[in-house]
KOLGU-4560 file (N, C-alpha, C; in nm, 3 decimals, padded with zeros to 5 digits):
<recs>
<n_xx: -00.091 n_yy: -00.735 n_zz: -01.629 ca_xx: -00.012 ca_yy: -00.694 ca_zz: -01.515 c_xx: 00.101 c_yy: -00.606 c_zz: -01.561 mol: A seq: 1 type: UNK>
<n_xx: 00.140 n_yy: -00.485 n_zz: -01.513 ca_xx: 00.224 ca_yy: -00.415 ca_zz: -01.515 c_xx: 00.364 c_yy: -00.492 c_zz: -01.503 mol: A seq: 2 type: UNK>
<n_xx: 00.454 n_yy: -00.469 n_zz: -01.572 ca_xx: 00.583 ca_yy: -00.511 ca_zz: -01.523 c_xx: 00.635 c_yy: -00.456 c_zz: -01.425 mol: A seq: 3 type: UNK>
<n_xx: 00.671 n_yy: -00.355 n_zz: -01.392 ca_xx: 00.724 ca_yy: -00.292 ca_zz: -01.311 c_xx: 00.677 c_yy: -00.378 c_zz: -01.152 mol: A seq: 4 type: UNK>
<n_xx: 00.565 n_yy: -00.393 n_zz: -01.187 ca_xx: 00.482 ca_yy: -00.434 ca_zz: -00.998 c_xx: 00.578 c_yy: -00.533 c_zz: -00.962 mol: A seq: 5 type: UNK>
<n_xx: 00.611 n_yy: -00.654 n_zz: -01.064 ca_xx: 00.681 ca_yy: -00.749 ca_zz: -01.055 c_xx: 00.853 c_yy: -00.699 c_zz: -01.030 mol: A seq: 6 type: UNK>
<n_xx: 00.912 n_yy: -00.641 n_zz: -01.105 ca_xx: 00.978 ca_yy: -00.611 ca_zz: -01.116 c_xx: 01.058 c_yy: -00.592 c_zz: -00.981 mol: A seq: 7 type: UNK>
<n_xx: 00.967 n_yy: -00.437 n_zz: -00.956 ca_xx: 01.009 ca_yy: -00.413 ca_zz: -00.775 c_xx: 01.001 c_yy: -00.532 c_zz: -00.675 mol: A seq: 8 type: UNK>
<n_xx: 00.923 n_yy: -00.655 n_zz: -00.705 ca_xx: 00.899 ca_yy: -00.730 ca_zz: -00.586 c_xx: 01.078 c_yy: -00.810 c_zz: -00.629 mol: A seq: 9 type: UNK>
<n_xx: 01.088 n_yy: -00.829 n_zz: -00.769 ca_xx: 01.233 ca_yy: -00.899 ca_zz: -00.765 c_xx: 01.366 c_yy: -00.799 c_zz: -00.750 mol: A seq: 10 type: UNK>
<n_xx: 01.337 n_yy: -00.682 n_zz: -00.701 ca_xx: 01.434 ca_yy: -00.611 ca_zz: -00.658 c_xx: 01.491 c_yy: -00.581 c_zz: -00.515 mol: A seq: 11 type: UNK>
<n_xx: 01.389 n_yy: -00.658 n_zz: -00.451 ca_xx: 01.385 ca_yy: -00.724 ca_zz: -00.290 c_xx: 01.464 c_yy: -00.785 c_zz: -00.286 mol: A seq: 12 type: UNK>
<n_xx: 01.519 n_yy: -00.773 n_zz: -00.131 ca_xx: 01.587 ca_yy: -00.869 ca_zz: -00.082 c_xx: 01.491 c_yy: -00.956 c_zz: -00.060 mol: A seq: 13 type: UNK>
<n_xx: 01.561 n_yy: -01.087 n_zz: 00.043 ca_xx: 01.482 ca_yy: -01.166 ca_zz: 00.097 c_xx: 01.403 c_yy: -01.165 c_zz: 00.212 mol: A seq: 14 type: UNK>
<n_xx: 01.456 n_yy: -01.043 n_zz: 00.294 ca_xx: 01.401 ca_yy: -00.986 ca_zz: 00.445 c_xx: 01.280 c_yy: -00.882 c_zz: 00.392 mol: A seq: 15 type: UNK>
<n_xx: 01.345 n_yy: -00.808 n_zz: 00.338 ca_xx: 01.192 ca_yy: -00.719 ca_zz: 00.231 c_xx: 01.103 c_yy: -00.802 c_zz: 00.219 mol: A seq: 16 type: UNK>
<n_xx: 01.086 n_yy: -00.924 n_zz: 00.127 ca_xx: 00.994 ca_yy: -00.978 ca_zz: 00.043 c_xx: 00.944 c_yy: -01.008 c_zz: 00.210 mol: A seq: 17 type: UNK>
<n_xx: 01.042 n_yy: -01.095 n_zz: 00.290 ca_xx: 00.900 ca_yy: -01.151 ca_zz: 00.426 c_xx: 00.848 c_yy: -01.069 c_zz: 00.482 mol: A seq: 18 type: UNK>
<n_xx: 00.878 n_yy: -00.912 n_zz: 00.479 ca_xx: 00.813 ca_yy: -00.817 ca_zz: 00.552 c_xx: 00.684 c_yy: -00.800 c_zz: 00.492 mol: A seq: 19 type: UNK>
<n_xx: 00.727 n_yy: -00.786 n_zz: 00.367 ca_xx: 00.615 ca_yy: -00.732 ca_zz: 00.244 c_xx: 00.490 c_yy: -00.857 c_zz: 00.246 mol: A seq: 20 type: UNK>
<n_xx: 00.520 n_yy: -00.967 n_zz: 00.263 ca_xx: 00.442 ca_yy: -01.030 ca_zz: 00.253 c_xx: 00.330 c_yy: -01.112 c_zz: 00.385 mol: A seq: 21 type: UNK>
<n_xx: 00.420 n_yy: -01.055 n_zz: 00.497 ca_xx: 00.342 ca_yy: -01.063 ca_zz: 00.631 c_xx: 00.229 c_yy: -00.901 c_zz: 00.652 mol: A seq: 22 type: UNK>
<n_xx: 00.291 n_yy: -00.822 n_zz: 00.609 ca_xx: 00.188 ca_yy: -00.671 ca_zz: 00.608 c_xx: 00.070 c_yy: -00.709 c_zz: 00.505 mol: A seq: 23 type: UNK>
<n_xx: 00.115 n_yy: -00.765 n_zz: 00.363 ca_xx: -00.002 ca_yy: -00.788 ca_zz: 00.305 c_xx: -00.076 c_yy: -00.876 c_zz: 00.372 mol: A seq: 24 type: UNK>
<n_xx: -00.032 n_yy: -00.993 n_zz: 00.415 ca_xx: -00.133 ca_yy: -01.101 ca_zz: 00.485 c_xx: -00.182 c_yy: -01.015 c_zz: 00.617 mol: A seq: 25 type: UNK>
<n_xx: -00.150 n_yy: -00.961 n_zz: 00.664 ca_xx: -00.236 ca_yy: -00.891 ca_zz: 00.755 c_xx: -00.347 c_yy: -00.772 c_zz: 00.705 mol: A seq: 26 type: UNK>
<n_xx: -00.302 n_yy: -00.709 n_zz: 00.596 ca_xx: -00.388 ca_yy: -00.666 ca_zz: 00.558 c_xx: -00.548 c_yy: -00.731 c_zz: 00.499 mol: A seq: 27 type: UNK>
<n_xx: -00.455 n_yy: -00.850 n_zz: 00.413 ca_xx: -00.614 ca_yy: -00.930 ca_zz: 00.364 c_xx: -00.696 c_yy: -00.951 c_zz: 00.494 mol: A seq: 28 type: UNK>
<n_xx: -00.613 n_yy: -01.021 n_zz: 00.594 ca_xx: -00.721 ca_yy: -01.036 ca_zz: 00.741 c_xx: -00.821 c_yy: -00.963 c_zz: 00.793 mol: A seq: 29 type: UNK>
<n_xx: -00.753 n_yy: -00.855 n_zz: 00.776 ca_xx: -00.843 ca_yy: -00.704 ca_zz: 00.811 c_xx: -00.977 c_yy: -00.708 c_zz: 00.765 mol: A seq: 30 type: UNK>
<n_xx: -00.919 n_yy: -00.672 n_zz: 00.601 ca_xx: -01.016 ca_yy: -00.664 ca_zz: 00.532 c_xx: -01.142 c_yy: -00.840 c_zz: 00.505 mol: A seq: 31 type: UNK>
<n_xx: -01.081 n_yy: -00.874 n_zz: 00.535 ca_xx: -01.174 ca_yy: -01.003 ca_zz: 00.530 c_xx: -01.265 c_yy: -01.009 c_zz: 00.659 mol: A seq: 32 type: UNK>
<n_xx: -01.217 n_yy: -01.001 n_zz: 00.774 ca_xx: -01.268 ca_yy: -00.962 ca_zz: 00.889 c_xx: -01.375 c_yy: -00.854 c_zz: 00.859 mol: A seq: 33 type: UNK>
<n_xx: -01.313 n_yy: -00.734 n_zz: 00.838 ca_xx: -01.461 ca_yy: -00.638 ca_zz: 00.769 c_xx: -01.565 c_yy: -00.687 c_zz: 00.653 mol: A seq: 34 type: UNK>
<n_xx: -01.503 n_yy: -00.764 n_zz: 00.599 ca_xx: -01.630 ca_yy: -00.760 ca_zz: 00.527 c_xx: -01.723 c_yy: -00.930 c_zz: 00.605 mol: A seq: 35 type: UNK>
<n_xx: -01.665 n_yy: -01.025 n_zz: 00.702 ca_xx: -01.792 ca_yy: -01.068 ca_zz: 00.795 c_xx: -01.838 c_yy: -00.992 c_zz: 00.806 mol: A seq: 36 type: UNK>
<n_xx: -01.798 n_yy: -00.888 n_zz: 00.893 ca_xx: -01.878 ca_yy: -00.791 ca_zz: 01.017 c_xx: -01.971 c_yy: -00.700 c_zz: 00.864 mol: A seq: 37 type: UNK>
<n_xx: -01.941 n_yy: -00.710 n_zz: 00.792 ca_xx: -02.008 ca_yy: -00.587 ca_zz: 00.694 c_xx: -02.019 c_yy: -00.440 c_zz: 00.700 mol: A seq: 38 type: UNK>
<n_xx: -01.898 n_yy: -00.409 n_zz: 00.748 ca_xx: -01.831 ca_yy: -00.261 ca_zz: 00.716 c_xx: -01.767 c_yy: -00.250 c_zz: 00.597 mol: A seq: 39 type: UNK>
<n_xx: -01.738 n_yy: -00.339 n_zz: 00.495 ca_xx: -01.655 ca_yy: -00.314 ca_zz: 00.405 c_xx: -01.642 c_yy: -00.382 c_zz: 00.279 mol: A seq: 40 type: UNK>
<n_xx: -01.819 n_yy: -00.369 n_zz: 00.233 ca_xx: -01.875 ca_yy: -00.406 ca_zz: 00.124 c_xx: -01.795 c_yy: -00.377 c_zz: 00.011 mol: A seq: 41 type: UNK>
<n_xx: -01.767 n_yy: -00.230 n_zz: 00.019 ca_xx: -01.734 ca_yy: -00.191 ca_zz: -00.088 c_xx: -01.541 c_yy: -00.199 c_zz: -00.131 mol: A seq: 42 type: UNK>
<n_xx: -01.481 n_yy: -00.285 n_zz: -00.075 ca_xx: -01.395 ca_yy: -00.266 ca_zz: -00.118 c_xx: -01.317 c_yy: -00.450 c_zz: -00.113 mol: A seq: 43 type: UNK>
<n_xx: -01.440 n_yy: -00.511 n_zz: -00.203 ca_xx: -01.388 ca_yy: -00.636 ca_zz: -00.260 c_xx: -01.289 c_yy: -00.665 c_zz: -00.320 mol: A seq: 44 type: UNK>
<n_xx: -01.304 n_yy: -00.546 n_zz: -00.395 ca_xx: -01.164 ca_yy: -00.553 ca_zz: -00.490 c_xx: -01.031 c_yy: -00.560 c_zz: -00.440 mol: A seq: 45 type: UNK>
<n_xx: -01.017 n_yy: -00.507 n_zz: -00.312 ca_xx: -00.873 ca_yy: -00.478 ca_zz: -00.231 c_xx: -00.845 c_yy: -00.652 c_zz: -00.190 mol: A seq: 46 type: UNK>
<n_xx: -00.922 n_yy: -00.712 n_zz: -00.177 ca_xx: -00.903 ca_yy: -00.873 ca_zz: -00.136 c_xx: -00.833 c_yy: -00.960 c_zz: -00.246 mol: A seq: 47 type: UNK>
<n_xx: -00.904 n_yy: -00.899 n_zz: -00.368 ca_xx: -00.850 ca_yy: -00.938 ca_zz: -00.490 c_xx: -00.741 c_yy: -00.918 c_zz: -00.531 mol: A seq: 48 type: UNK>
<n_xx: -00.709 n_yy: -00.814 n_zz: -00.493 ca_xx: -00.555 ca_yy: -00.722 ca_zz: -00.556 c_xx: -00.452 c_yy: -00.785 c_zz: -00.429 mol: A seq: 49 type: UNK>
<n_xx: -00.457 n_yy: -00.796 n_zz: -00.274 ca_xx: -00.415 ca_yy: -00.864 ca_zz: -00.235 c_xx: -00.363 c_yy: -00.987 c_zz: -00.228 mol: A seq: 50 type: UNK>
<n_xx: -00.474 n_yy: -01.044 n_zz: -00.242 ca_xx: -00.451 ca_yy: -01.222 ca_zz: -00.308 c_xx: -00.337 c_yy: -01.237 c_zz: -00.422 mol: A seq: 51 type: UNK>
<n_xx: -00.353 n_yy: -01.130 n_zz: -00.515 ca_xx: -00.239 ca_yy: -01.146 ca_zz: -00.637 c_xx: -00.123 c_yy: -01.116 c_zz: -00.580 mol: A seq: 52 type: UNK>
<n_xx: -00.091 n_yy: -01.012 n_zz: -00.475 ca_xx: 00.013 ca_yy: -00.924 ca_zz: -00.466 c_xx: 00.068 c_yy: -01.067 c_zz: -00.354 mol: A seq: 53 type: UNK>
<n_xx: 00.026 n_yy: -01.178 n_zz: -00.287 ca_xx: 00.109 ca_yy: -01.278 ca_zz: -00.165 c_xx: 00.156 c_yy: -01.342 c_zz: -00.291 mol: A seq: 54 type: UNK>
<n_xx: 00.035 n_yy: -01.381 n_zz: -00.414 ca_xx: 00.067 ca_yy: -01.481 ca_zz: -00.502 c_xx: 00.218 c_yy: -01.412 c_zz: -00.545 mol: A seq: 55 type: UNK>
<n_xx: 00.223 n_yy: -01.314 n_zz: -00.591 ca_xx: 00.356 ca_yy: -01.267 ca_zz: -00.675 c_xx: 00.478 c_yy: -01.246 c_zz: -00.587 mol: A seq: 56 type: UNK>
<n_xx: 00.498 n_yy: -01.216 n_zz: -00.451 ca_xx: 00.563 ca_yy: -01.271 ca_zz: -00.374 c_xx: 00.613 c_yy: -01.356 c_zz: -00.333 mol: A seq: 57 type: UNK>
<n_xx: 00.528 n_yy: -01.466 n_zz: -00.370 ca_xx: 00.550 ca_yy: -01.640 ca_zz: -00.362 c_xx: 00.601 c_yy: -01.672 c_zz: -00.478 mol: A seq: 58 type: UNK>
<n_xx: 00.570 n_yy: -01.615 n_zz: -00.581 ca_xx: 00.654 ca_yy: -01.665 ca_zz: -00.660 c_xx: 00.787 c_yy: -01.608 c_zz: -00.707 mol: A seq: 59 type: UNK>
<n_xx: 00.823 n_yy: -01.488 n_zz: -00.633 ca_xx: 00.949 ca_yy: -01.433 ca_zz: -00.637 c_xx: 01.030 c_yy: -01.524 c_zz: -00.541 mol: A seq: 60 type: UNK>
<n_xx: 00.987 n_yy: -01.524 n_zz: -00.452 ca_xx: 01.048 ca_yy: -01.617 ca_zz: -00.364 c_xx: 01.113 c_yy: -01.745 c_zz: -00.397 mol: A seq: 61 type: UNK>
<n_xx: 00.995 n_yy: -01.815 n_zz: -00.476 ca_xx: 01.020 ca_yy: -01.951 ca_zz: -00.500 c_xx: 01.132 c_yy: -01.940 c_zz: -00.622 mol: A seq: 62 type: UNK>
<n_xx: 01.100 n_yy: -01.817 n_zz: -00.711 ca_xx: 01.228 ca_yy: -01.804 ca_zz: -00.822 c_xx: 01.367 c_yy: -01.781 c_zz: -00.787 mol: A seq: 63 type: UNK>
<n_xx: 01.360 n_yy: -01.690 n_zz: -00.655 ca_xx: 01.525 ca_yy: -01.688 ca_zz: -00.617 c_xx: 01.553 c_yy: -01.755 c_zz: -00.571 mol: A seq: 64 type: UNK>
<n_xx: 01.473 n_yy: -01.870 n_zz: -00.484 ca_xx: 01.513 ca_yy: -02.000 ca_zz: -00.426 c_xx: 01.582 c_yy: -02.096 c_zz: -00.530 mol: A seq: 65 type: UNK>
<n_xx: 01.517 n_yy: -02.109 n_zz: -00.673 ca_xx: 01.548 ca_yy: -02.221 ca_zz: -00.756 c_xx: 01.668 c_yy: -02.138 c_zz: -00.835 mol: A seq: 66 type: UNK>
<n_xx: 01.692 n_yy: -02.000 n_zz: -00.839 ca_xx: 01.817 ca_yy: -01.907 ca_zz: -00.893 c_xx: 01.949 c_yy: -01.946 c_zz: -00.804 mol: A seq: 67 type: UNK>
<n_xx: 01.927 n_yy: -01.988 n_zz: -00.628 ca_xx: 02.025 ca_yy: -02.024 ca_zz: -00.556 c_xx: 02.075 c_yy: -02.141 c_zz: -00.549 mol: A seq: 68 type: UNK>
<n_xx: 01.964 n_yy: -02.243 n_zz: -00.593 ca_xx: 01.994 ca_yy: -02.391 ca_zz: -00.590 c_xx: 02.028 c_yy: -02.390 c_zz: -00.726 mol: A seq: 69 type: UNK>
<n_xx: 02.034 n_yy: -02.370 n_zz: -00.855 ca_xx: 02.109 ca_yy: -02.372 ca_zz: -00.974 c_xx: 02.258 c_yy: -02.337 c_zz: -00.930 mol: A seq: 70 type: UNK>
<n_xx: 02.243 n_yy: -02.219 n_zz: -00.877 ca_xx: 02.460 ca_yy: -02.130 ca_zz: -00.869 c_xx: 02.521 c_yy: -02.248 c_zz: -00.801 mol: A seq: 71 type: UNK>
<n_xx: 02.473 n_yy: -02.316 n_zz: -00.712 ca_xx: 02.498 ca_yy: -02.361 ca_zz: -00.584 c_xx: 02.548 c_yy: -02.502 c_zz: -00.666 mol: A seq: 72 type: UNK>
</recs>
């Protein structure tokens, strides 16, 4: 994994990260939806790269959460 990918997601605020991470979940839908219907064989991979990109969100999340409850 690139650093940087990560990087930018911890350079979010906290309103960013829920935006960012409701567009991706709508995106996987999409694409999951297409590939029932079978318009969109070919782009398995985008489900994959999705799936990582909520995971790394979630865990930015969960890191600035446990960064606020330490200061605190």
């Amino acid at each position: 994994m690139k650093p940087n990918k990560i990087q930018a997601l911890r350079d979010m605020s906290f309103e960013e990260l829920s935006k960012e991470l409701e567009s991706t979940r709508a995106k996987l839908f999409g694409l999951k939806c297409q590939q029932l219907v079978g318009g969109g064989t070919s782009n398995t991979h985008n489900i994959k790269d999705l799936r990582r990109k909520i995971a790394r969100i979630f865990t930015v999340l969960t890191e600035n959460k446990l960064k606020n409850k330490k200061s605190a």
